[in-house]
C-alpha positions in Angstrom: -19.5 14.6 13.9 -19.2 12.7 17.2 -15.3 11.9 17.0 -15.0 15.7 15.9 -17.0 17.5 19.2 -15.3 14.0 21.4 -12.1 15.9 20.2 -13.3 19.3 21.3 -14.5 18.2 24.4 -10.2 16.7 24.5 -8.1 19.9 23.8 -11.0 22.2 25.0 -11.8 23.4 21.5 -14.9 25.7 22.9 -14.5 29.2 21.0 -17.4 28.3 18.7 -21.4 28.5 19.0 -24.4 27.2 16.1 -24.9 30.7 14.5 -20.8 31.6 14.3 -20.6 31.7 11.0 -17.8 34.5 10.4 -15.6 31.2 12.1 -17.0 28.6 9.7 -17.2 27.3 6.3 -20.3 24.3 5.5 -20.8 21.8 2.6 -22.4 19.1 2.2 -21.6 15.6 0.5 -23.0 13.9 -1.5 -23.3 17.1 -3.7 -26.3 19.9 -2.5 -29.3 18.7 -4.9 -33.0 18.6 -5.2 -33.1 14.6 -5.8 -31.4 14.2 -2.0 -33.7 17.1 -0.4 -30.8 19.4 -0.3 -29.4 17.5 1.9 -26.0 15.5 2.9 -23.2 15.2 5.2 -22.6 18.2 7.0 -18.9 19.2 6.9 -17.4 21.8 9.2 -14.1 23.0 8.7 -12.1 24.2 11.7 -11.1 27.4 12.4 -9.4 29.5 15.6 -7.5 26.0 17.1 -4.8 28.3 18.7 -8.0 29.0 21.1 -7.8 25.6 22.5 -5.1 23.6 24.9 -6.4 25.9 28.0 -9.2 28.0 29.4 -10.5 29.8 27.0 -14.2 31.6 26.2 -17.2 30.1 25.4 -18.5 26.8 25.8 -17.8 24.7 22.7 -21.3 24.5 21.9 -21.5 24.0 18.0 -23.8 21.9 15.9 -22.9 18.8 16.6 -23.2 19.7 20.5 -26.5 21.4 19.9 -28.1 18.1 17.6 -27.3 16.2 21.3 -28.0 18.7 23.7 -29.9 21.9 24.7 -27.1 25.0 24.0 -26.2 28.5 24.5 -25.1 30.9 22.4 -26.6 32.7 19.1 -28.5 30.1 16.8 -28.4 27.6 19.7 -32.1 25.7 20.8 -32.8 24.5 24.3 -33.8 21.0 22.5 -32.0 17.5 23.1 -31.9 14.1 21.2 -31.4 11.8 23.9 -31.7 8.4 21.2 -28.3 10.0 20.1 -26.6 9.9 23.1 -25.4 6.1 23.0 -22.9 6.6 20.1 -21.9 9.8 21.2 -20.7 9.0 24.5 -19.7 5.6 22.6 -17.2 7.5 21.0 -15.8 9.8 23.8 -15.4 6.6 25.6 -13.2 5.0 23.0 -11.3 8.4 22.6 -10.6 8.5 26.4 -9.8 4.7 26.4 -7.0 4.6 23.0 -5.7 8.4 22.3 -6.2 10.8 25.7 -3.8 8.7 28.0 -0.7 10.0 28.9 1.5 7.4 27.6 0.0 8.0 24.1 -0.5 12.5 24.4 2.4 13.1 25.9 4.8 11.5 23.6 3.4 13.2 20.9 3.4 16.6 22.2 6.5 16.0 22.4 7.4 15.0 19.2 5.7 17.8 17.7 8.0 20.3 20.0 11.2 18.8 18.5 10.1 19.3 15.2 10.3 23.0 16.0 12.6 23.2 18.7 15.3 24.9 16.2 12.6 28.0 15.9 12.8 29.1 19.6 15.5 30.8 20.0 14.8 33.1 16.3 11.5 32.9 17.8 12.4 34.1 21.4 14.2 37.3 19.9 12.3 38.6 17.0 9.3 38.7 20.0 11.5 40.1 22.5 10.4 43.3 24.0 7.3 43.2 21.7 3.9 44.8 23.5 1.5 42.4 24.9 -1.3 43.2 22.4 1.7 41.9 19.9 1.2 38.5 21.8 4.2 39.0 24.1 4.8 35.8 26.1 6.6 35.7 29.1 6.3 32.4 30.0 4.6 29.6 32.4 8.2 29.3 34.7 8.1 33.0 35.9 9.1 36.6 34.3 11.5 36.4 31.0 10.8 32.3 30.6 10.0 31.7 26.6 11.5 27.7 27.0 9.8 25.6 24.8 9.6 22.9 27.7 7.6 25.6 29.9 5.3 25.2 26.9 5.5 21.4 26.7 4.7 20.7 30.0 1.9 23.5 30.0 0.6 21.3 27.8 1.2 17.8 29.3 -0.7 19.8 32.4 -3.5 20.6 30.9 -4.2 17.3 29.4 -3.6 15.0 32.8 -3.1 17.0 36.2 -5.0 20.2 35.8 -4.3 23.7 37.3 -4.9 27.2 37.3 -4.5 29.9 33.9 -5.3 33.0 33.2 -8.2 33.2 32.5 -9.9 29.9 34.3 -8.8 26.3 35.7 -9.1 22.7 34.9 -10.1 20.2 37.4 -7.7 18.1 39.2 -6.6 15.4 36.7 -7.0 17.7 33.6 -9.4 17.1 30.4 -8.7 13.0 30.8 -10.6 13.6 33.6 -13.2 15.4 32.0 -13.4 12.8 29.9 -13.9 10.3 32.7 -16.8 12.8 33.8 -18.2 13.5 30.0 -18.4 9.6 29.0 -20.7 8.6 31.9 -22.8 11.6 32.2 -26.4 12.1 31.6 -27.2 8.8 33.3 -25.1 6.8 30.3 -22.6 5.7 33.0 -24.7 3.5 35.0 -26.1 1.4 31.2 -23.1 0.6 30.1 -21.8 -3.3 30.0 -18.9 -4.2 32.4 -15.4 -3.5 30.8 -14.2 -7.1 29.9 -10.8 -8.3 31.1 -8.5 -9.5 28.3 -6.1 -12.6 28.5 -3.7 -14.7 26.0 -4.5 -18.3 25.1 -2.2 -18.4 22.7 2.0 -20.2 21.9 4.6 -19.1 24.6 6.4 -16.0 23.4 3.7 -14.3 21.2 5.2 -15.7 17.6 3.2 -14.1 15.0 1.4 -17.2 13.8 -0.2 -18.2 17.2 -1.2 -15.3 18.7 -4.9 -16.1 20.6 -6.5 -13.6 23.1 -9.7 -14.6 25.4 -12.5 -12.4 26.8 -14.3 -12.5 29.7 -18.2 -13.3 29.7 -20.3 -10.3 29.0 -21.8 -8.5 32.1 -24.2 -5.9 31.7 -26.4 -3.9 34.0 -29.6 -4.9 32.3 -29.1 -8.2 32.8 -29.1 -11.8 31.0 -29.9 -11.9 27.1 -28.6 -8.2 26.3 -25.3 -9.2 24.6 -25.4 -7.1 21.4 -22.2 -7.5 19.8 -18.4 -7.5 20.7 -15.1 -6.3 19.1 -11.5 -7.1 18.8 -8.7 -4.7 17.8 -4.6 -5.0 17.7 -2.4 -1.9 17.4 1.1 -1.4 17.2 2.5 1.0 19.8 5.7 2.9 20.1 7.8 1.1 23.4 10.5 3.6 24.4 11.5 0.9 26.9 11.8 -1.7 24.3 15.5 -3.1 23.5 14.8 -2.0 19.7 13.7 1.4 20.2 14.5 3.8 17.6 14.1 7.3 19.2 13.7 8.6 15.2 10.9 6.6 14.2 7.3 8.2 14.2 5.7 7.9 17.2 3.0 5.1 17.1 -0.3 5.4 18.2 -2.9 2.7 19.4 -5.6 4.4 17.8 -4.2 3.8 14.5 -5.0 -0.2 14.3 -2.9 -3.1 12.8 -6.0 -5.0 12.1 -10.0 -4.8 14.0 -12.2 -7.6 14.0 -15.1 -5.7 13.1 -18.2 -6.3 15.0 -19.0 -9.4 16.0 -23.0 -10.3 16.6 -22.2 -13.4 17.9 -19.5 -13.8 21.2 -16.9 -15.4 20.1 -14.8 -15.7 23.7 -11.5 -16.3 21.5 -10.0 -14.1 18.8 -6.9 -15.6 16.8 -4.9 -12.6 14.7 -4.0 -13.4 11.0 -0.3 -13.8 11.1 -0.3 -10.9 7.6 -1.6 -8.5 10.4 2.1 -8.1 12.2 5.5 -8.2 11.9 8.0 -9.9 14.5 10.2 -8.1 16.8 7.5 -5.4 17.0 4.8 -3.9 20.1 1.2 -4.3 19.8 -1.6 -4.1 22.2 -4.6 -5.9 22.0 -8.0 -4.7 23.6 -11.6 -5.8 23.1 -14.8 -4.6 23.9 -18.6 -5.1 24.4 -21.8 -3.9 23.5 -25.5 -4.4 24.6 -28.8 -4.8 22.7 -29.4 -0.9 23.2 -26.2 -0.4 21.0 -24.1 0.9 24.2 -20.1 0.0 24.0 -17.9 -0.5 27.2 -15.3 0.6 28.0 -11.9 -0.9 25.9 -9.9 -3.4 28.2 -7.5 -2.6 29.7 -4.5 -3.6 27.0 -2.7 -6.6 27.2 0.8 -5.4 25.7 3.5 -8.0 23.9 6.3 -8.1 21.7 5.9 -10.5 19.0 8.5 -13.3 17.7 9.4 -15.0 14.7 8.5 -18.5 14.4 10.3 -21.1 12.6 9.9 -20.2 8.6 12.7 -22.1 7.2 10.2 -24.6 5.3 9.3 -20.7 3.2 13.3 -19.5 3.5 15.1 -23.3 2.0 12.4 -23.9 -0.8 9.6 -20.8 -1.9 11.1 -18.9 -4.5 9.8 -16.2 -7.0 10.7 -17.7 -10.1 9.3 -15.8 -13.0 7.8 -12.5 -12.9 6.9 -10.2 -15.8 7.9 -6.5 -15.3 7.2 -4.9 -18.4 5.3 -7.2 -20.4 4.9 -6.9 -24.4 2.8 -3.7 -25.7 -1.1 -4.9 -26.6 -1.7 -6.7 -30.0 -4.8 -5.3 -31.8 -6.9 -7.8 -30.0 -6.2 -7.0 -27.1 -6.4 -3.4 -27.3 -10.0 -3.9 -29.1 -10.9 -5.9 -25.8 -9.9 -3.1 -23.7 -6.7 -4.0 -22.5 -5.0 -0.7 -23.4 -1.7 -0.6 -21.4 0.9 -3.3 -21.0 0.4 -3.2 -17.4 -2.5 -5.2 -17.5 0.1 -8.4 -18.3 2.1 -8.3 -15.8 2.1 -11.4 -13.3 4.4 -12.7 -10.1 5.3 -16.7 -10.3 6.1 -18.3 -7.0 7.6 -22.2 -7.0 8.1 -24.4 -4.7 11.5 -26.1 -4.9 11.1 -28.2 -1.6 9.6 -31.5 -0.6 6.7 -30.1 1.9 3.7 -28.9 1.2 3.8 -25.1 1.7 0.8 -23.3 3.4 0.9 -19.9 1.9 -1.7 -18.5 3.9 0.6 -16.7 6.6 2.2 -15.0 3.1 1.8 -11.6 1.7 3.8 -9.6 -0.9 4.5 -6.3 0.9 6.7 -4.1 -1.4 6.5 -4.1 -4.9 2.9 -5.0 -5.3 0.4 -5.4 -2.3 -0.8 -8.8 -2.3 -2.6 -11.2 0.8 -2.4 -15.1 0.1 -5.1 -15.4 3.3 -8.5 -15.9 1.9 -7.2 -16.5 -2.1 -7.4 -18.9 -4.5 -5.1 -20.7 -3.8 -3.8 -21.1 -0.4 -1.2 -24.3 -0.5 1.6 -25.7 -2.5 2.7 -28.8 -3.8 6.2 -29.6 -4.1 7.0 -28.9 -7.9 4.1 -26.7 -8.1 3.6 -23.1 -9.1 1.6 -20.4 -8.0 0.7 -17.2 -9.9 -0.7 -13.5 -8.8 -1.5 -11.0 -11.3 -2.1 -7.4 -12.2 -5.7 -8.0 -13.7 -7.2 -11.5 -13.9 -9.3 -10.7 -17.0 -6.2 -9.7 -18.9 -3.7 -12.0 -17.9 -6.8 -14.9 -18.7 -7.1 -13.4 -22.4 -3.4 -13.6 -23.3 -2.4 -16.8 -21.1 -5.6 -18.6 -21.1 -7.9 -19.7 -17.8 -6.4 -22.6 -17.0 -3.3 -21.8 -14.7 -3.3 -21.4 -11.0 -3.6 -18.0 -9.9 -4.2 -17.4 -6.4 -6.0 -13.7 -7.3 -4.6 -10.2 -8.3 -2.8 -7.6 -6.5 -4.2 -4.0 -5.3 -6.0 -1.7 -7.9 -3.3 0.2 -8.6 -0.4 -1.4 -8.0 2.5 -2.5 -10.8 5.8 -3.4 -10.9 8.1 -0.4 -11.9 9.5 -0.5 -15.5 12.5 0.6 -14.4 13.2 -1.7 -11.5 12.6 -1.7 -7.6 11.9 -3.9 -4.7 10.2 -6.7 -4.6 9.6 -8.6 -1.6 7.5 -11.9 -0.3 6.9 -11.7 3.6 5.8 -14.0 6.4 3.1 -11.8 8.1 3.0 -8.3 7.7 7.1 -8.0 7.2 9.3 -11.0 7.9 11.7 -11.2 4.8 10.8 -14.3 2.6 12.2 -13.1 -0.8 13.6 -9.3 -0.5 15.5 -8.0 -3.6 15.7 -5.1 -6.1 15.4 -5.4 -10.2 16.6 -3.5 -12.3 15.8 -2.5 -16.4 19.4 -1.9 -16.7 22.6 -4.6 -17.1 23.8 -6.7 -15.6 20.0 -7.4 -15.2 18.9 -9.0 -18.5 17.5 -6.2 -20.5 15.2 -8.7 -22.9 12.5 -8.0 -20.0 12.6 -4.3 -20.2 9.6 -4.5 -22.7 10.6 -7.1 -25.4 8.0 -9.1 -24.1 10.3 -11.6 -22.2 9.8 -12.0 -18.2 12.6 -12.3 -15.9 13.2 -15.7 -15.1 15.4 -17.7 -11.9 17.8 -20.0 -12.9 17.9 -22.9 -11.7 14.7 -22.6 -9.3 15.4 -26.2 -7.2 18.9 -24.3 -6.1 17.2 -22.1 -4.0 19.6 -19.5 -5.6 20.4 -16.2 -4.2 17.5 -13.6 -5.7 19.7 -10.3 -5.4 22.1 -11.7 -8.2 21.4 -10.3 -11.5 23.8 -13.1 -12.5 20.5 -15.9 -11.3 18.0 -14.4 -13.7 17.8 -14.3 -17.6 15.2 -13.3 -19.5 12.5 -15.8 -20.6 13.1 -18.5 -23.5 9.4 -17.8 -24.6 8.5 -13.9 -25.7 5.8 -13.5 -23.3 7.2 -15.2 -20.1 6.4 -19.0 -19.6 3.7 -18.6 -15.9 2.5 -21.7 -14.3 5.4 -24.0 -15.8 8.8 -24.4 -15.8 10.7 -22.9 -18.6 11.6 -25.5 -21.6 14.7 -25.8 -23.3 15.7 -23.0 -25.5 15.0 -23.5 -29.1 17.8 -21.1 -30.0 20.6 -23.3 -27.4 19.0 -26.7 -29.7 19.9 -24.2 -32.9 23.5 -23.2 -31.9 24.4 -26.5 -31.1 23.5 -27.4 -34.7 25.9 -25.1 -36.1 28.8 -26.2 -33.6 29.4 -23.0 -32.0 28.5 -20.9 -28.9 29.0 -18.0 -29.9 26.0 -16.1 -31.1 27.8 -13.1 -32.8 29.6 -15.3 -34.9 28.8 -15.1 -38.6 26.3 -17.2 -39.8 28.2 -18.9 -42.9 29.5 -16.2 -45.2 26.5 -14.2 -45.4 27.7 -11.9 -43.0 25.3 -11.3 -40.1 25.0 -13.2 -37.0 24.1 -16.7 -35.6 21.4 -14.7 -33.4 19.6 -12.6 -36.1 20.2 -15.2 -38.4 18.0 -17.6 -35.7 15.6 -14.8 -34.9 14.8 -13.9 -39.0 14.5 -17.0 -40.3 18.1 -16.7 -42.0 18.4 -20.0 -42.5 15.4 -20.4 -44.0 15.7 -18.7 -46.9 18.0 -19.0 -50.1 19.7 -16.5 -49.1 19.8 -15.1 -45.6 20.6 -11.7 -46.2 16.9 -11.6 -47.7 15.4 -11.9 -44.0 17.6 -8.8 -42.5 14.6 -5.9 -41.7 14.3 -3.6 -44.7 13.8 0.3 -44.2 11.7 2.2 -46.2 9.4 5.9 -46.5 5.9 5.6 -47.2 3.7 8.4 -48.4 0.7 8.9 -46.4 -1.6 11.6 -47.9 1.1 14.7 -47.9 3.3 12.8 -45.4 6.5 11.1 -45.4 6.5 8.5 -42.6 9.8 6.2 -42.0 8.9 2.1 -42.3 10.3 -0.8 -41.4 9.7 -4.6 -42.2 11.0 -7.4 -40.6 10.6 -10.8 -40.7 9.9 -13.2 -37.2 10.4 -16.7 -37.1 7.5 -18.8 -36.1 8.5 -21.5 -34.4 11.3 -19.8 -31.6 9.9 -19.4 -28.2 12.7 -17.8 -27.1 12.9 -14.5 -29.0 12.0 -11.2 -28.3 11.7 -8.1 -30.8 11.6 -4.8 -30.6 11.2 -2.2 -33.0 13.3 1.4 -31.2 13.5 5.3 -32.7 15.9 7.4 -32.9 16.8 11.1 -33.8 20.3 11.2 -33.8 21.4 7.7 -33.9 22.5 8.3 -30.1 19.5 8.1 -28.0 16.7 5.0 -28.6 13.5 4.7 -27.6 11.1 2.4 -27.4 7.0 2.3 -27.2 3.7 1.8 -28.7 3.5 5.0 -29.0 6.3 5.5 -31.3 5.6 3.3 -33.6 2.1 1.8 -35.2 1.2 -1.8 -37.2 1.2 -0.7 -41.0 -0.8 -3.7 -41.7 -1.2 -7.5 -40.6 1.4 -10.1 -40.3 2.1 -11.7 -43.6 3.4 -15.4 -43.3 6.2 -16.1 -46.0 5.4 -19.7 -46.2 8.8 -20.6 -45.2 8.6 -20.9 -41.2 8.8 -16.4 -40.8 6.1 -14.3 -40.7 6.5 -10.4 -42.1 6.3 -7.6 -39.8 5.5 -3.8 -41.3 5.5 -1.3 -39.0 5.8 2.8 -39.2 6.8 5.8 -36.9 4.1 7.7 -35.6 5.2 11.1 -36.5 6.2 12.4 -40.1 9.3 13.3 -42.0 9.1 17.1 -41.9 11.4 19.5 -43.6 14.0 19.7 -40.8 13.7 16.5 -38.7 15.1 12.7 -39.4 14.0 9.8 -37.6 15.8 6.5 -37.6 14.1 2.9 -36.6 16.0 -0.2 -35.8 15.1 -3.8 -34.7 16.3 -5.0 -31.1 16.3 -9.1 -31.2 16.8 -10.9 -28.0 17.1 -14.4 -27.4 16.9 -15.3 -23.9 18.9 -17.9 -22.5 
């Protein structure tokens, strides 16, 4: 309500009154009932803006005016509500001080003009000629004049200098002066505390980690003992001036801020800015404010603008690495889909480690693409050398497959996950300084064991500091669900192959025909006769259904195997998911070191279909 009628008050928004309800629409949240009184937050939509930006009629005097103020106009009352006055001329202020300034309106004006600069000349002619009752406009810069820039600067007029239309004037110094006029009127100008001067206490050369601001001492017309409360605020502004300006980027506003204090009871004459809150190489501006006991807000300072830098982060760049992460983790066993955990999502999980010699404060850290994730304020906020540190997709979740005992700083935003099918991923000092930046992929030469076979993606060699946007530095996880919080072991199925004296896992095993690796993975070698442990397909009847089966037998003691049961209709195109496919029945252990999977398609045989099922075994390396 207040930043809405501070904004009409701005671009002159005045063709309204109480009653006008052909102009309006109203509802109310929470929802219109009898528990609340029929009562709620009064929404009103807006209607007729190309009435605004000039001198127009009426006087802008809708509800929100008239719950201040006495009004005019139908449905208006002569009655005031002076105990709302404070926060509504609170909130013109802080409009006049952050948005209505020319360095902020004009830009943006003229932003919005080159977005539709190619529509003036179309424009221009289909209106040429047209009857003024048509809306024929001749233009601000004399007879015939339709440039756009007449209409830009009209505008840029209007909102700073002021001048004559037809139809009325705006004082000298346009609606920011109004502003100046609105903010301190009804005797609200002479309460207000002094605006506070801003300085900077903090490093030379604003790096991002040391940036400090001081306030002056609260001064208030009522005198001693009426401090209230006091506020902070960064923002990052557009600089057209600035050696890095891109004349393409969005135009930034300082309303929009990087990161607010929130109000502070007590006066706190220093503010220090969390180092997550900006990025280097960037513009920001950084204000505060004060407030009395009667809940009256200066004025913002006046801004104290700087370009950040980047301090030194090669203790982060030479040793913190993301060494295990877990994209598409392994579908839900029946345990933990009876807990709740109904989407494979739930397991995934980030491992950073720290291959250095220092002890790395990760407090300064955040993961900004990929997943949204703040190391300042977490559980765990340092790191040994040798250590690891985890963040996850849902604590509860990740605790009922992994256990409660590894060190996870906390878990990334509701809704967040890592794509399935590969994207960025990247660890940043502050807001945006590249730690770790790469891009994953489901696809070779990324190792596909992770896409869902319950491996994780895993570095190699973690104390090289090796380059992250190799496919060639990752493989996928010795252990089927990902090894977090510990280095990876030896691969059982490495210890294997070296047993039979080769290297080459499609190799037959003996002369039984099939491979080292499914040999390894199916217990092969277990068995009399290996060819006894390859999956067996079958069709089971199911009331007056056919459904395709397959069993296949998993060898207990590999922690470096992954398995995957994929459909097909045409032997061409595979797929793979839980909802493909269901459990038949439990494991059954064979008593020899393999335990006996039986699973079945979800969909039945009919008279003119055929489905195929095959099993995927990874072993990863």
């Amino acid at each position: 309500g207040n930043l809405s009628h501070a904004l009409v008050e701005a671009i002159r928004h005045y063709d309204y009154w109480p009653s006008a309800n052909k102009n309006m629409v109203y509802y109310f949240e929470p929802q219109y009932l009898r528990a609340n009184n029929f009562l709620g937050k009064l929404w009103i939509l807006p209607w007729d803006t190309d009435a605004s930006w000039g001198p127009t009629w009426n006087s802008g005097h809708d509800v929100v005016y008239n719950s201040l103020f006495g009004a005019s106009g139908g449905g208006s009352d002569s009655n005031s509500t002076p105990s709302l006055w404070p926060e509504y001329f609170n909130v013109v202020r802080e409009l006049r001080d952050l948005l209505w300034q020319r360095d902020q309106i004009e830009p943006l004006v003229e932003e919005f003009a080159g977005r539709i600069s190619a529509f003036e000349s179309p424009d221009a002619d289909r209106w040429k000629g047209a009857p003024s009752d048509a809306g024929n406009y001749g233009g601000l810069g004399g007879a015939g004049s339709s440039s756009l820039a007449n209409l830009v600067q009209d505008l840029k007029n209007f909102a700073f200098s002021g001048g004559n239309w037809p139809g009325g004037g705006v004082v000298a110094g346009g609606r920011g002066a109004h502003l100046d006029s609105l903010q301190g009127s009804r005797g609200e100008g002479g309460q207000i505390p002094s605006r506070p001067r801003i300085s900077y206490a903090g490093a030379t050369g604003f790096p991002t980690n040391d940036l400090v601001f001081r306030s002056s001492r609260f001064v208030d017309p009522q005198g001693a003992g009426s401090f209230g409360a006091m506020e902070w605020r960064i923002a990052e502004i557009t600089d057209p001036s600035a050696p890095n300006h891109d004349p393409t980027e969005k135009f930034k506003l300082e309303w929009e801020a990087a990161w607010e204090s929130g109000v502070l009871t007590t006066f706190q004459s220093n503010a220090s800015i969390p180092t997550t809150a900006v990025r280097s190489g960037r513009t920001y501006r950084a204000r505060v404010r004060h407030q009395d006991v009667t809940g009256r807000w200066s004025h913002w300072s006046d801004p104290l603008q700087f370009t950040t830098t980047l301090p030194d982060i090669s203790d982060y760049t030479e040793a913190l690495v993301i060494s295990e992460f877990m994209y598409h983790p392994q579908a839900p066993s029946p345990a933990e889909l009876a807990a709740g955990y109904d989407s494979d999502d739930f397991f995934e999980f980030i491992e950073l480690y720290n291959a250095g010699d220092t002890v790395l404060d990760l407090t300064d850290l955040r993961f900004t693409k990929g997943i949204d994730f703040d190391f300042f304020g977490s559980s765990v906020t340092t790191l040994a050398p040798g250590q690891f540190v985890l963040v996850v997709a849902d604590l509860e979740a990740f605790e009922y497959r992994y256990g409660n005992l590894l060190p996870v700083a906390g878990q990334w935003e509701d809704g967040d996950r890592l794509s399935n099918g590969g994207e960025r991923l990247k660890l940043s000092f502050g807001a945006g300084d590249s730690i770790r930046d790469f891009t994953y992929d489901d696809t070779a030469p990324w190792p596909i064991s992770a896409d869902g076979g319950g491996a994780s993606l895993v570095l190699s060699n973690p104390d090289a500091v090796p380059d992250h946007t190799l496919a060639a530095n990752w493989r996928g996880s010795a252990s089927p669900l990902g090894s977090p919080g510990a280095a990876e072991g030896e691969s059982m199925f490495s210890s294997w192959m070296d047993e039979q004296g080769n290297t080459n896992p499609q190799s037959p095993f003996g002369d039984s025909g099939i491979s080292l690796l499914l040999a390894y993975a199916t217990g092969g070698d277990l068995v009399e006769n290996p060819r006894e442990a390859l999956p067996v397909v079958s069709v089971v009847s199911v009331g007056d259904d056919l459904y395709p089966m397959l069993s296949y037998r998993v060898r207990k003691d590999a922690n470096d195997v992954s398995y995957a049961v994929e459909l097909s209709e045409d032997l061409i195109s595979w797929e793979r998911s839980p909802a493909l496919v269901e459990d038949v029945s439990s494991p059954v252990d064979n008593d020899d070191g393999t335990l006996t999977y039986t699973v079945r398609a979800m969909n039945s045989l009919g008279s003119n279909s055929q489905q195929f099922l095959r099993l995927v075994v990874t072993v990863g390396q």
